[in-house]
N, C-alpha and C positions, 0 to 999 in steps of 0.2 A: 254138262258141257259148258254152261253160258258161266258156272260160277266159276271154272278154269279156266276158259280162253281170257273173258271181258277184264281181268286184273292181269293178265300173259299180255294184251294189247299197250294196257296203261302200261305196262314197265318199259316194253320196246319204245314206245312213242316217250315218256321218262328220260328214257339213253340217249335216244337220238335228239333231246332237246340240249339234253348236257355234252352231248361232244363239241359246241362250236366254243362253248364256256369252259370245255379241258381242253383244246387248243390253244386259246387265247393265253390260260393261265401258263401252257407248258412253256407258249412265246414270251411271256412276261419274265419265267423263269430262267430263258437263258436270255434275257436283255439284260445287256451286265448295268445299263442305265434306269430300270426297274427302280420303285422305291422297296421293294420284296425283293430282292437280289441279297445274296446270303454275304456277299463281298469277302474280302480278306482280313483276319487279324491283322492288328498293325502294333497291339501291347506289347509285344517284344524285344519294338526297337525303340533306345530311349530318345526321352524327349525332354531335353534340358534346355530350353530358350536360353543362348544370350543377349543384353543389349548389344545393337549395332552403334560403334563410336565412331558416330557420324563428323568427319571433321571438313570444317569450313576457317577461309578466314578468318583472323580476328577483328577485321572491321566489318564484316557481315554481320546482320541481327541473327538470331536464333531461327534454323531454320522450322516451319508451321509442321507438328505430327499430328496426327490426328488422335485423341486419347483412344480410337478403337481398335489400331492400325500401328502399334509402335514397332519401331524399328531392331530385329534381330539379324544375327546375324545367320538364321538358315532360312529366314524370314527373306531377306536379300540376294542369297545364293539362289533358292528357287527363284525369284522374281527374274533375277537376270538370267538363268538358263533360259527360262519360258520365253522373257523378252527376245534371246536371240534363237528358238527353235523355231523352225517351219513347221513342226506337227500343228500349231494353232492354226494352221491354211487348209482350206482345204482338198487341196493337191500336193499336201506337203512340201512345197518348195519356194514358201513365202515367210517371215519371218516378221515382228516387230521391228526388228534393226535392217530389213529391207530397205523402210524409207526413212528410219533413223542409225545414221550409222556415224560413231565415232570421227573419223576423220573428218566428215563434214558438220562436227558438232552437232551430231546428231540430227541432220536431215539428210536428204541424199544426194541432195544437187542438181534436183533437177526440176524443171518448171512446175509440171506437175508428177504425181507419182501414178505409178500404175501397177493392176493390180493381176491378180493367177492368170484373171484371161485375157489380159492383156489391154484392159481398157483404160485408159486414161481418167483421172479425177478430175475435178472441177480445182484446185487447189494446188500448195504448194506445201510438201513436208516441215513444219516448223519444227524450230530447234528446240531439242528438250534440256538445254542448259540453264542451269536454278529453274528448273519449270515446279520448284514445291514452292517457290515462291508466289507463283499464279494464284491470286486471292480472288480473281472475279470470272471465273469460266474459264475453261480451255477448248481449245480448237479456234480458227481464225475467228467464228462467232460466236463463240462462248456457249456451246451449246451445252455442254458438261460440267457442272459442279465442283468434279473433284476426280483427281486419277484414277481414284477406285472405278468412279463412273467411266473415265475415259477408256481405261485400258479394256473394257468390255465390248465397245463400240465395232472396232476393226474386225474383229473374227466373221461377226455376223453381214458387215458392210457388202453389198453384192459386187461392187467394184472393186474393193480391196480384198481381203481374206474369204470372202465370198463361201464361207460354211457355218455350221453351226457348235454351237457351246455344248451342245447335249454328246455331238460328234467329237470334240473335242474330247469333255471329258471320259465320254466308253473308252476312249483311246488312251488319257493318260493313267487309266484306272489298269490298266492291263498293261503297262510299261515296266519295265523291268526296271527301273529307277526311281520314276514322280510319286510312286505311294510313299515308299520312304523317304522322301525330301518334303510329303506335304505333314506326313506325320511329325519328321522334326522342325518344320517350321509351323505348324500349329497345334498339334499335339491330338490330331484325329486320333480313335479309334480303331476304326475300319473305313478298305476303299469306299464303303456308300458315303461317308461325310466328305468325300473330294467335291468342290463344285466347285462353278466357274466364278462365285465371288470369292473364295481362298485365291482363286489362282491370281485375278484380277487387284486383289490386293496383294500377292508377293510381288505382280509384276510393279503397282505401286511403289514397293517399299524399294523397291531398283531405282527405278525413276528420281525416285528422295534423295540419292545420296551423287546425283547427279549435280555438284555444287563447284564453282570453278576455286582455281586453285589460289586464288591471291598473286599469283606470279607474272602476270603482264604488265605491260612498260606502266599503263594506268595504273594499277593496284601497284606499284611501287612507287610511282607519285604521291597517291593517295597518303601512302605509309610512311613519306616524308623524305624520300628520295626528289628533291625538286630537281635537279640535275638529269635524271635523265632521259627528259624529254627535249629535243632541240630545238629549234625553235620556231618552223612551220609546224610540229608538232603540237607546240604550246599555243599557237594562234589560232588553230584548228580547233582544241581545246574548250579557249576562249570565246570562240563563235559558238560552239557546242551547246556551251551554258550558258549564253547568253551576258557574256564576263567582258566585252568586246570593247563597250563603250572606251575607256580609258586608254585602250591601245590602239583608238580609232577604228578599230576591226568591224566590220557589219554581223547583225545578229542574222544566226543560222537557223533560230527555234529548234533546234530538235531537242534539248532537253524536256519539251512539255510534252509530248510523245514517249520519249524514252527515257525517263530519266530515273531516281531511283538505284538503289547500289546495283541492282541487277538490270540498269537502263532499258526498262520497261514500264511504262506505264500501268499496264495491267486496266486500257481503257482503249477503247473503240473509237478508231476516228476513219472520218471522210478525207484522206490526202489527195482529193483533187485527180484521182487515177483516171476517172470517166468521166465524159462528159454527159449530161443527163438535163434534160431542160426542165426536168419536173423529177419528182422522188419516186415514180413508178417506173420512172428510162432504165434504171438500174438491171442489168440481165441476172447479174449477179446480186444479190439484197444484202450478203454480209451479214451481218449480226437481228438486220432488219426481219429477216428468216424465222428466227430466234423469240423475239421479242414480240413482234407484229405491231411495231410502232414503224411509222411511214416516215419518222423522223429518226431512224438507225438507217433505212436500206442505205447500200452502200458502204457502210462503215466496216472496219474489219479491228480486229487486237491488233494493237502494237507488239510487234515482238520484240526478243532482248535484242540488240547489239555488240552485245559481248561477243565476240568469235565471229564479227559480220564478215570478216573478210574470208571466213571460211567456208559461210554457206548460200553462195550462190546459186541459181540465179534468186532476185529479190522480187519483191511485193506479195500479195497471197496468190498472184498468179504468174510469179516467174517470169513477168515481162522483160525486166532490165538484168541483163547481166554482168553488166561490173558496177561496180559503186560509181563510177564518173557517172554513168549513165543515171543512177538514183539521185546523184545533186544536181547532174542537169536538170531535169523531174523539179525538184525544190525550188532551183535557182533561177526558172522562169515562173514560179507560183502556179503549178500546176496545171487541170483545165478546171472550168466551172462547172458547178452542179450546185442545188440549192442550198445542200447542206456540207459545203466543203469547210473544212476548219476555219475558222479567222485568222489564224496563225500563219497559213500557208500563203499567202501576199503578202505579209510582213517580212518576210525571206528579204536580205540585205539592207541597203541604209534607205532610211526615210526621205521622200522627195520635198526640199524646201517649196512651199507655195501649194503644193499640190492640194485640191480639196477635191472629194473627200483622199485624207492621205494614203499616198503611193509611196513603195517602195522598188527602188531601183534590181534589176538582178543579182546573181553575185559575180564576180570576177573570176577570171580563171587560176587568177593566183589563190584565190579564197578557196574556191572548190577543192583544188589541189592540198591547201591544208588543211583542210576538213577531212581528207581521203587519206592523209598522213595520220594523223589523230587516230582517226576508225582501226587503224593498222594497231595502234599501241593496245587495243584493245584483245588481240589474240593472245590466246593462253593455249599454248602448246603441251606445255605440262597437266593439264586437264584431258586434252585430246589421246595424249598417251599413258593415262591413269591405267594400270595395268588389270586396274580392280573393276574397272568399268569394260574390258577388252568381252570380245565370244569365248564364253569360256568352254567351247568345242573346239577350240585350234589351240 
């Protein structure tokens, strides 16, 4: 009896150690997120990369690809659908082009953006116009590297898209479309090589061909059209670039801020927004966040101005909503903090006598063609690029 039951014990006690481990395994098996997940053939459908012909102006430099990262053209059809689907939210009813969206040159217009549950950001949607140009971080404080990196950030963000990459992609693995669009834009195999860095770089490769058209009143000056700018326009211009002297005009500084063919900087400054009696007062740190140098808090990216007239309200916190109101801002030299630009007191003409030297405000005739100027810079023909549009409607 003892040599039949005592190995009859061991196999039950055996079984029942291995059921929690054939559970686990059968759960692993229908998790279509599983790295053991049997997935989908995808060999079937071809997969023939073209280059994407990315066109820009001809006074723009070459716009930066990344050699891992190049631009195709199914490579950019996925990127853009994903950019404008909500499935990347998780409630579905959030989208990339939520808080970036075409008409407002790709931000939304509104102070701050907010997000599924309806909670408000610390921020303001910045424009993604030549945003491949962004050579030193993206987000107001640079906290991202590079698109690839950027466009991964919002899904998981609990304010904004408030879900996750893994939930993302069970979901676009099982879509009756994105298998086939990631296989032709990177030549997978099968649904298990879907993951959230393919996605995150097609939505990239969108992003890249995001380049303005050459066709605003400035880019036809540029191009040698001197005519048709008139001539608050030109003086506006003049003050811009600090070109003023000769026309008696007072300098504006904002070309050291924005300046560059895509009038950005692509550098961090303190414009005077807070007051702060010490570099700790800062509520907000800006780039200082970022960095953890006590000599950033405060600071935030310059962003482009090309299309400023489109994406209101302004600064990283949507304070001023029309541009009078941002050259008022300038045109009294903002408020003090310790690390406010030098630049920003130097706003109009220099006061004879004065020690240490003061600069006068600016006029209201100045302002006003400073806010003429900013207008030549809208490119409407960019805004309604048809290739940039949701390509769900």
């Amino acid at each position: 009896m003892k040599t039949t039951i005592v190995p009859l014990v061991w196999r039950v006690l055996l079984l029942l150690a291995l059921v929690p481990s054939l559970v686990f395994w059968q759960a692993c098996k229908e998790d279509p997120t599983d790295p053991g997940e049997p997935g989908v053939d995808l060999t079937g459908i071809p997969y023939a990369p073209q280059a994407y012909a990315l066109i820009k102006p001809d006074h723009f430099p070459q716009v930066p690809i990344p050699p891992d990262n190049p631009l195709t053209v199914d490579g950019v059809q996925l990127g853009r659908r994903l950019f404008y689907d909500p499935i990347l939210s998780g409630d579905s009813t959030q989208s990339c082009a939520s808080c970036h969206l075409p008409q407002g040159s790709f931000t939304d217009n509104l102070a701050v953006s907010v997000g599924i549950d309806g909670i408000g950001g610390r921020r303001s949607a910045m424009s993604l116009l030549n945003i491949a140009y962004a050579t030193n971080g993206l987000f107001w404080d640079g906290r991202s590297p590079s698109l690839e990196d950027q466009a991964l950030r919002p899904v998981e963000d609990p304010i904004e898209m408030h879900n996750t990459w893994t939930n993302v992609i069970a979901k676009l693995k099982v879509h009756p479309t994105y298998p086939e669009l990631f296989r032709k834009a990177f030549g997978i195999k099968n649904t298990r090589e879907m993951t959230k860095e393919l996605a995150a770089r097609a939505i990239a490769q969108f992003e890249r061909i995001l380049i303005s058209s050459g066709t605003s009143k400035f880019d036809q000056y540029l191009q040698g059209n001197r005519d048709i700018l008139d001539d608050d326009e030109l003086d506006g211009k003049l003050m811009y670039f600090e070109e003023g002297g000769p026309a008696g005009l007072p300098d504006a500084q904002c070309f050291h801020c924005h300046g560059g063919i895509t009038l950005t900087g692509n550098q961090y400054f303190n414009n005077g927004l807070t007051e702060a009696a010490t570099l700790d007062d800062f509520v907000d740190k800006g780039r200082g966040e970022v960095s953890k140098n006590p000599s950033d808090n405060g600071k935030f990216r310059s962003p482009t101005l090309r299309n400023v007239a489109l994406t209101a309200p302004y600064m990283h916190d949507g304070r001023f909503q029309t541009l009078e109101e941002v050259l008022d801002h300038y045109g009294t030299h903002g408020k003090n903090s310790p690390n406010k630009d030098p630049l920003i007191p130097q706003v109009g003409y220099p006061i004879p006598g004065s020690s240490p030297l003061q600069y006068t405000e600016l006029l209201p005739k100045h302002k006003q063609a400073l806010v003429k100027f900013l207008h030549t810079l809208t490119d409407t023909t960019f805004v309604n690029n048809p290739d940039i549009q949701n390509p769900f409607f």
